[in-house]
Backbone as numpy.savetxt, mean C-alpha at the origin, in Angstrom:
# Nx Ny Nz CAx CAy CAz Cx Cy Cz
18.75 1.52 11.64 18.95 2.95 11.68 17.61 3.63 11.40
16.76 4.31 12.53 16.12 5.32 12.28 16.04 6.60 11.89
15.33 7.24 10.24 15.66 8.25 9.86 14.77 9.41 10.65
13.32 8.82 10.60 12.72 9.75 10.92 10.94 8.81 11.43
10.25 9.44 12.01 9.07 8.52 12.38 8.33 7.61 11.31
8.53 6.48 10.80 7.67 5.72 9.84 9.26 5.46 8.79
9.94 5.68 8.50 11.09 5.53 8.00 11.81 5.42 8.85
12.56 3.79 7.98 13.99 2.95 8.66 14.64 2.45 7.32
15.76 2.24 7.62 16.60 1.81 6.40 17.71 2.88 5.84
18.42 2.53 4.83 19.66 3.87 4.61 18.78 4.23 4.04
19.52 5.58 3.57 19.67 6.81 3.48 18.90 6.87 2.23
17.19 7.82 1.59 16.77 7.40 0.36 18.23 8.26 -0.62
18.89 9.05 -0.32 19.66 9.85 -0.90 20.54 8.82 -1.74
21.12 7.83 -1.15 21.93 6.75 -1.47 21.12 5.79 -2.56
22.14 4.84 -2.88 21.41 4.04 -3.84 21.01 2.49 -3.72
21.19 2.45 -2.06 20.82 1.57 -1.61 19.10 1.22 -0.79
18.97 0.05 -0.50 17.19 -0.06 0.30 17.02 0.89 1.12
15.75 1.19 0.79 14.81 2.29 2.33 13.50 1.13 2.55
13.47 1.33 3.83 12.07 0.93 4.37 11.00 2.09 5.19
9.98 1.75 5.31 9.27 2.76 5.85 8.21 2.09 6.24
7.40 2.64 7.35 6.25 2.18 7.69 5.27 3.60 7.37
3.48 2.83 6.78 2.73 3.98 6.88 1.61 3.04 8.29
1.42 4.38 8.91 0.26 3.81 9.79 -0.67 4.62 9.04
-1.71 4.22 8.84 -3.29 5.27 8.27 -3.82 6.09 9.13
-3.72 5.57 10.52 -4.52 6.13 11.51 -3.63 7.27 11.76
-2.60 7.26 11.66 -1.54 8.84 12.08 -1.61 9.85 10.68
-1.68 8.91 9.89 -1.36 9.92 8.12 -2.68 10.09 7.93
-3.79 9.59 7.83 -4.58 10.10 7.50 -6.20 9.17 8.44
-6.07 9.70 9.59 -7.43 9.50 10.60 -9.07 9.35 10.25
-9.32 10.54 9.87 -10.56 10.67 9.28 -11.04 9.38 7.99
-9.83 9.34 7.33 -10.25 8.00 5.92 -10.30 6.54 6.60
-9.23 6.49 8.04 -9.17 5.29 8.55 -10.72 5.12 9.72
-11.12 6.38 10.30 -12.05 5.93 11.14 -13.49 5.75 9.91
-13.63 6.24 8.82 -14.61 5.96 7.77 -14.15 4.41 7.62
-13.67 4.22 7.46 -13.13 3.27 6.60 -13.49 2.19 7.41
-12.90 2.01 9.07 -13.24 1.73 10.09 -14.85 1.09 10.48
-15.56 2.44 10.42 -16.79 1.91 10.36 -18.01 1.38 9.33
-16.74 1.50 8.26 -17.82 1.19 7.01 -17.48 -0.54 7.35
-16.65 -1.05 7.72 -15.95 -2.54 8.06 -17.09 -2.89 8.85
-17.15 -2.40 9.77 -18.09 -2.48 11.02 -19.57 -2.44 10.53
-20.16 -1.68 9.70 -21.71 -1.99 9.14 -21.85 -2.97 8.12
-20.74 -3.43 7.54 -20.41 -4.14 6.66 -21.00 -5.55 7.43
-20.23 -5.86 8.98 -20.36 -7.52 9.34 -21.59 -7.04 10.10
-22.02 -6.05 10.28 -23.35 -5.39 11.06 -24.63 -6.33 10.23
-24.66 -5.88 9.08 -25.22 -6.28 8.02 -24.97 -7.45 7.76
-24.12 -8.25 7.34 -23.64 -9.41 6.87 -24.38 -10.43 8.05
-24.12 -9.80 9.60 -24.48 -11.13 10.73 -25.71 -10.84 11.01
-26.78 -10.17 10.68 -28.06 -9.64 10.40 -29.28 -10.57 9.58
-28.22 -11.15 8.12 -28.67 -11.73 7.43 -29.33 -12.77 7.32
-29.01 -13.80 8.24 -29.40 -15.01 8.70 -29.04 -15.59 7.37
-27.88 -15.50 6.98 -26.84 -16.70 6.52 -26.52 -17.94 6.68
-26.25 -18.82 6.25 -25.22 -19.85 7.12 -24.28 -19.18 7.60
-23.38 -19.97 8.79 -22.57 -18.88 9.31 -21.20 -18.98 8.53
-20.95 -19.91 7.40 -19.59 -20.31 7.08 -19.88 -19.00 5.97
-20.80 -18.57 5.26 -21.32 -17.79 4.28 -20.82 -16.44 4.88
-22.07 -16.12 6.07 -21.35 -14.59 6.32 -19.88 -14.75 6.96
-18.95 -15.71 7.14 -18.16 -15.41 7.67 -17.18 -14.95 6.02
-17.32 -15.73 5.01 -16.85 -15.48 3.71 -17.12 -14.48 3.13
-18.61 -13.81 3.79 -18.73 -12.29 3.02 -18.23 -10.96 3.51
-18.08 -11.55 4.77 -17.56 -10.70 6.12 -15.72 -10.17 5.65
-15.18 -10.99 5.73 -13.92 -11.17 5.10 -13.96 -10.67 3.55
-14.73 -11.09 2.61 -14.48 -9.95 1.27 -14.79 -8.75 1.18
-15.82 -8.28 2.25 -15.91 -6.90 2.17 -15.12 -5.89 3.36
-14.20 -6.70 3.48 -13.40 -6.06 4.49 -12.07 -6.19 3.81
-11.92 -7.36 3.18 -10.30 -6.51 2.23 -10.06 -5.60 1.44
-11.03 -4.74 1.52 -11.10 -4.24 0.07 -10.52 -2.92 0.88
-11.32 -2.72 2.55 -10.96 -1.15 2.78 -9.51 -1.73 3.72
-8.98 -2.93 3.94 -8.01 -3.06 5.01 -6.71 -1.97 4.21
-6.25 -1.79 3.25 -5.31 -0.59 3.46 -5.56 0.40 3.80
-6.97 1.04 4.04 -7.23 2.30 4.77 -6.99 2.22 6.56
-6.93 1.22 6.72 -7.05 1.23 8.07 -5.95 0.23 8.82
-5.36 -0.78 8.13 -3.93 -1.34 8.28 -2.77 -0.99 8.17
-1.70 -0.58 9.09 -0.70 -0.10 9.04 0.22 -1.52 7.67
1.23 -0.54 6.71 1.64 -1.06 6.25 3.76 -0.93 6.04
3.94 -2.05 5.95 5.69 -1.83 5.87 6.23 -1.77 4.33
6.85 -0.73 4.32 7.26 -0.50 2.64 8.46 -0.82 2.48
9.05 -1.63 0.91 10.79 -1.13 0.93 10.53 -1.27 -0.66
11.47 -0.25 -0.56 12.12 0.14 -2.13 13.64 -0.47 -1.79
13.89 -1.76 -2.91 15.73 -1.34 -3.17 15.86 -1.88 -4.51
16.95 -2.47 -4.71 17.73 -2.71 -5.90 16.74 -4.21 -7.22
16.47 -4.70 -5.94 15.23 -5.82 -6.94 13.96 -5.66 -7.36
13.54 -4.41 -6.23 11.94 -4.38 -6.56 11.32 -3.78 -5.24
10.03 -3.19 -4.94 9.35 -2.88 -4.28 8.56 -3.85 -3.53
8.43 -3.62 -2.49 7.26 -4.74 -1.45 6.07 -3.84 -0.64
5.02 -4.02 -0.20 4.57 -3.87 0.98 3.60 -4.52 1.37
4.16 -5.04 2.74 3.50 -5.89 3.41 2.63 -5.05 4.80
1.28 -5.79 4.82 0.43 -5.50 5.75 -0.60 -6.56 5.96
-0.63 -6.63 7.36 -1.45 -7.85 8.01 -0.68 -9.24 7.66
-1.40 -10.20 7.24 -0.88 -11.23 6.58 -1.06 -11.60 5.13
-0.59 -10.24 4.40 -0.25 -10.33 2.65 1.07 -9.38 2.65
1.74 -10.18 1.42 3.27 -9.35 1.17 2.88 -9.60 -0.56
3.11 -8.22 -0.94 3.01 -7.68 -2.61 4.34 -7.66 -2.97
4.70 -7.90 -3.75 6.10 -7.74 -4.42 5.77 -7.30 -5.63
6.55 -5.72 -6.19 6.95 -6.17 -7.95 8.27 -6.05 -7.86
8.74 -6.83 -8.96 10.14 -6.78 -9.79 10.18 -5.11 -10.47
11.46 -4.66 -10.29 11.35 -3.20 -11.32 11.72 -3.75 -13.02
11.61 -4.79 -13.49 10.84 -5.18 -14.58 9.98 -5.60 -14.91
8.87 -5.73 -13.75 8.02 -5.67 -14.04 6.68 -4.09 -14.13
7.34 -3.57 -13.60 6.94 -2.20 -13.60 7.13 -1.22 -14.68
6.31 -1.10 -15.59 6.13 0.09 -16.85 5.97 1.45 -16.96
5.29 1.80 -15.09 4.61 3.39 -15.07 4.88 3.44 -13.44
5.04 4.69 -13.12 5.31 5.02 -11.86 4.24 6.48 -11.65
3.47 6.38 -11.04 2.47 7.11 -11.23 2.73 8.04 -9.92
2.72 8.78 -9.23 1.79 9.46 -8.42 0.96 9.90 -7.32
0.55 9.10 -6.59 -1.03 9.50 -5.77 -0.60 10.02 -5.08
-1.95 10.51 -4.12 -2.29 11.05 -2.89 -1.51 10.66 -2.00
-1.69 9.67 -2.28 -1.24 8.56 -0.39 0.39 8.10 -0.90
0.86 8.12 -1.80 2.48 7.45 -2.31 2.52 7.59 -4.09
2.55 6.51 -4.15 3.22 5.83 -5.82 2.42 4.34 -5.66
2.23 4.89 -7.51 1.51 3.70 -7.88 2.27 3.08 -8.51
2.70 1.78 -8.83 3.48 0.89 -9.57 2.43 0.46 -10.69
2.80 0.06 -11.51 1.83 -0.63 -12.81 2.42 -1.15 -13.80
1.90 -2.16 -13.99 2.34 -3.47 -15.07 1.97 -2.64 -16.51
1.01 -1.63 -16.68 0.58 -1.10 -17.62 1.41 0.08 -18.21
2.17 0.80 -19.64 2.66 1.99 -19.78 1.74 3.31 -19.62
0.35 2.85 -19.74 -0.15 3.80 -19.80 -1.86 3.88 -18.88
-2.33 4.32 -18.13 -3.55 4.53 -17.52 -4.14 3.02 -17.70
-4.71 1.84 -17.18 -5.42 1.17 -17.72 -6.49 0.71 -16.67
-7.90 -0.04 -16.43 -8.59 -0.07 -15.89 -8.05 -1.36 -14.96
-6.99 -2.27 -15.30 -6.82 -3.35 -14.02 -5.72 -2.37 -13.49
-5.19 -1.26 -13.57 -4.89 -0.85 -12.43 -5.32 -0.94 -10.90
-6.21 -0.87 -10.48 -6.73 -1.29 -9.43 -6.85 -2.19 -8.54
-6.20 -3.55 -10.08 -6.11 -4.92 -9.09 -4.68 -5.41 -9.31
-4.16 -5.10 -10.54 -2.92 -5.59 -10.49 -1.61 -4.34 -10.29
-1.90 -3.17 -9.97 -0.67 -2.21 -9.92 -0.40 -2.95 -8.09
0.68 -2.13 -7.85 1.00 -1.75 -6.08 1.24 -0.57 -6.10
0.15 -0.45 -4.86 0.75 0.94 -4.14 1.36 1.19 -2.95
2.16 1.66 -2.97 3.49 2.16 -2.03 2.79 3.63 -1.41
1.83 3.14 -0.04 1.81 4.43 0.82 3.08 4.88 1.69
3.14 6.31 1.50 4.35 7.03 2.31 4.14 7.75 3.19
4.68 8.24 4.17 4.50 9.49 5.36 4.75 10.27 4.73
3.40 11.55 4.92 3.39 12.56 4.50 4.98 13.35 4.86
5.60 12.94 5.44 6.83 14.08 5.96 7.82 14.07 4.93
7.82 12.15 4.57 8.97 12.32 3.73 8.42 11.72 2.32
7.66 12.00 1.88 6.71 11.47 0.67 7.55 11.92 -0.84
8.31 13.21 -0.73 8.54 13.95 -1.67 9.86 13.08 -2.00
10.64 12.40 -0.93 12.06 12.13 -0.80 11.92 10.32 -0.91
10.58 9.85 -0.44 10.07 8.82 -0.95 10.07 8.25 -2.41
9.18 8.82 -2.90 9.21 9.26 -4.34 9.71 9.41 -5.35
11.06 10.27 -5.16 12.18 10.62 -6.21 12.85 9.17 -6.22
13.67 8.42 -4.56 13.88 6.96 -4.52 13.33 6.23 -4.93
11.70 6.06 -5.09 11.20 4.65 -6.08 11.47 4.84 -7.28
11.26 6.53 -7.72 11.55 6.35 -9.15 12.87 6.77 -9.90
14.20 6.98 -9.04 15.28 6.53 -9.20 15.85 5.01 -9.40
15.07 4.63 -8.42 15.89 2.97 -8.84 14.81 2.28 -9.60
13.55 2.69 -10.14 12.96 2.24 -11.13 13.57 2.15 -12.28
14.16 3.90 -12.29 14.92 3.92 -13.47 16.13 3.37 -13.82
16.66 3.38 -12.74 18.12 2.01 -12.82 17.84 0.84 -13.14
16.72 0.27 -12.93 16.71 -1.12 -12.82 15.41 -1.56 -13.48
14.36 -0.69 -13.79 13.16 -1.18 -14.92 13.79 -0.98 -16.04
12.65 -0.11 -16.59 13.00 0.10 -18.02 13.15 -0.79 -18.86
């Protein structure tokens, strides 16, 4: 069942799973074509180096995961066990006990192992990007069934 462009799944109103897809390049263009070509000067540079080639191919690849959610479309679901999103070939999972803080951002909700602000946020939270259309209705659903089921 399609709700709306980038969202599939029932109803977030209900208290059952939503899924959603974010593409970057539709939600937000400008961060994905930066992002884009910062990838691109990145192996510019890297195959420049006169490396071994097994080397830049290993440096090539770490400095390119770092921006692939700016520029990788990703598949989201919120339901009753926990949050996922998968993009390319990685799938994130948390448990909503494992989740302490439901934060916020720009781009969705941050998940975090932490109650309060902490600096491995960055490597160990998930973030759940949403379509700007339904972000607001996104939102209230992760942190409805957070609250059912963390805590």
């Amino acid at each position: 069942m399609t709700l709306d462009p980038g969202t599939t799944g029932a109803n977030p109103e209900g208290g059952s799973a939503v899924e959603w897809t974010f593409d970057p390049w539709h939600e937000r263009p400008r961060t994905a074509v930066v992002a884009g070509l910062a990838v691109l000067a990145f192996w510019a540079v890297i195959l420049t180096s006169r490396l071994p080639q097994l080397l830049e191919l290993a440096l090539g690849a770490m400095a390119s995961l770092s921006l692939l959610p700016a520029i990788v479309p990703a598949a989201c679901r919120a339901a009753e066990d926990g949050a996922t999103r998968s993009m390319l070939l990685s799938l994130s999972r948390r448990g909503w006990g494992d989740v302490r803080r439901v934060e916020d951002v720009p781009v969705g909700v941050l998940l975090s192992p932490f109650a309060e602000r902490h600096w491995l946020d960055a490597t160990r939270a998930l973030t759940l990007p949403m379509p700007a259309a339904r972000r607001t209705e996104l939102r209230s659903h992760v942190r409805r069934l957070w609250g059912a089921h963390g805590r």
